[in-house]
C-alpha positions as CSV (number, residue, x, y, z in Angstrom):
1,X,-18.6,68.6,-18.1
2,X,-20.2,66.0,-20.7
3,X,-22.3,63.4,-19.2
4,X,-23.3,60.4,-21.2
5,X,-27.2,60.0,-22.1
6,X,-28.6,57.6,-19.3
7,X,-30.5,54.7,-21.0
8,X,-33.2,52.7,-18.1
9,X,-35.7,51.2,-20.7
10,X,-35.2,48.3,-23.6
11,X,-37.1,50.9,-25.5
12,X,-34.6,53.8,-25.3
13,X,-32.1,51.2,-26.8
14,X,-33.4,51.6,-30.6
15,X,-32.5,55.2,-31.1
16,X,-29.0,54.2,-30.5
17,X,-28.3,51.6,-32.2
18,X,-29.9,53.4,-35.4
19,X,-28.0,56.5,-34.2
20,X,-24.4,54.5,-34.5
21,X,-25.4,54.6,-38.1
22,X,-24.5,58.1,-38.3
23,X,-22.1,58.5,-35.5
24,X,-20.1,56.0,-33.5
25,X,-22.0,55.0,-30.3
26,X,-20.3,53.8,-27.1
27,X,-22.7,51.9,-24.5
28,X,-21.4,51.9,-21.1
29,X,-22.6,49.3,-18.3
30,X,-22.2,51.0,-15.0
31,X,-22.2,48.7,-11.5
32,X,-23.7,51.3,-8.7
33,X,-21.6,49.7,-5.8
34,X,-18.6,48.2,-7.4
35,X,-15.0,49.8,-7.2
36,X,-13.5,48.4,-10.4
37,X,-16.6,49.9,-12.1
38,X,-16.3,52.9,-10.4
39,X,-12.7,53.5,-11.8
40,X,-13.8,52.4,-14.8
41,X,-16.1,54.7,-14.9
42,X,-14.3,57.8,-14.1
43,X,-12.1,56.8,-16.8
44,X,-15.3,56.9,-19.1
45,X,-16.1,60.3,-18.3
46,X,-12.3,61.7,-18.7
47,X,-12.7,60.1,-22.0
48,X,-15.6,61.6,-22.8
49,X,-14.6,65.0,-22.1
50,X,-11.2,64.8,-23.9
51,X,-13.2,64.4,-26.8
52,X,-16.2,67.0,-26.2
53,X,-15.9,69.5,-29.4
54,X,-13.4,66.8,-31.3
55,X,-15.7,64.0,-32.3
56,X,-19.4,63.0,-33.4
57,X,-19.4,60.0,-31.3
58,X,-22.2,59.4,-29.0
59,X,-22.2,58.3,-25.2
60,X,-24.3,56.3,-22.8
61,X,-24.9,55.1,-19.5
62,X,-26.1,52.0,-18.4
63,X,-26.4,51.5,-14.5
64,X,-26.7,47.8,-14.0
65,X,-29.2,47.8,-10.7
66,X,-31.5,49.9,-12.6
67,X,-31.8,49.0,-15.6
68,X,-30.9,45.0,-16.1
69,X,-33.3,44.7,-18.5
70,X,-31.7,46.7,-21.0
71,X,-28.2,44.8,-20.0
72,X,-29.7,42.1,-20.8
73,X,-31.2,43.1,-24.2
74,X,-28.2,44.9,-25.3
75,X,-26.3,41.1,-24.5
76,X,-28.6,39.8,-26.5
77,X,-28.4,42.1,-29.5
78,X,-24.7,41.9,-29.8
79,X,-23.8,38.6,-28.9
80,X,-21.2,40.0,-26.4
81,X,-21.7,38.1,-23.1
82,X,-22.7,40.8,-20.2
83,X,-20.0,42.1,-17.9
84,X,-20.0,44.9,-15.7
85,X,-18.4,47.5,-15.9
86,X,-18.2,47.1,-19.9
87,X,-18.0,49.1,-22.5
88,X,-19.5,48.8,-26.3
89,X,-18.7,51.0,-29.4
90,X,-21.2,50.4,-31.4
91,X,-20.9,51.7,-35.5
92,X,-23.2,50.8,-38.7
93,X,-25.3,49.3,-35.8
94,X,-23.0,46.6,-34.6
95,X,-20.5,46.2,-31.9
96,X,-16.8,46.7,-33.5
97,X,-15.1,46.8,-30.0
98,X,-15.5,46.1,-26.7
99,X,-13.6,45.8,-23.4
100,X,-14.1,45.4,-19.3
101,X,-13.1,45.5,-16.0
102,X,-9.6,47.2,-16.3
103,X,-9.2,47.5,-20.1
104,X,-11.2,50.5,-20.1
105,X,-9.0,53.2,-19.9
106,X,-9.0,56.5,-21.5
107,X,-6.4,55.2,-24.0
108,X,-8.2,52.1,-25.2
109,X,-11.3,54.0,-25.6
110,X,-9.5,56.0,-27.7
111,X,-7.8,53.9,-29.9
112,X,-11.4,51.6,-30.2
113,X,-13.3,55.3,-31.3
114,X,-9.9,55.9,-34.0
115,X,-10.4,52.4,-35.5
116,X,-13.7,52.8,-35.8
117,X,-14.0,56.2,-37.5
């Protein structure tokens, strides 16, 4: 099984937004003790390993009670206001989708990672 790349520091948060230069980059924000983020989530990581061997996109993992700084900052750097669970593809170093709650689902992913490549 993939696993996205956990990000806990506002430094760690520079390689990938130069990284979405050369590949798209999907940032994750992950709530630790919600359901809907939970479900989310899972659909995240089906995602993730429909595409393992298909694609040169990237993936992350942001868990919200560990690392709200970098929620925070990564708010901040792409005008999108925070929400948890959310979900960023970032490309060229700039957001070109997001979604939350229940609009993350294995097909919007998808379609967000097609329109973007």
């Amino acid at each position: 099984m993939t696993e996205p790349q956990l990000i806990a520091t506002v430094n760690e948060l520079d390689p990938w937004f130069e990284s979405s230069h050369q590949r798209p980059t999907f940032l994750f924000k992950h709530s630790l003790t919600c359901p809907v983020s939970m479900a989310a989530y899972k659909e995240y990581l089906s995602f993730i390993n429909e595409q393992a061997g298909t694609t040169e996109a990237s993936y992350t993992l942001i868990e919200i009670q560990n690392a709200r700084p970098v929620s925070a900052e990564i708010a901040t750097r792409t005008a999108i206001r925070h929400q948890s669970p959310q979900a960023i593809l970032l490309h060229h170093g700039k957001p070109v989708w997001n979604a939350s709650h229940w609009s993350i689902k294995v097909t919007t992913l998808a379609e967000a990672l097609n329109d973007a490549s």
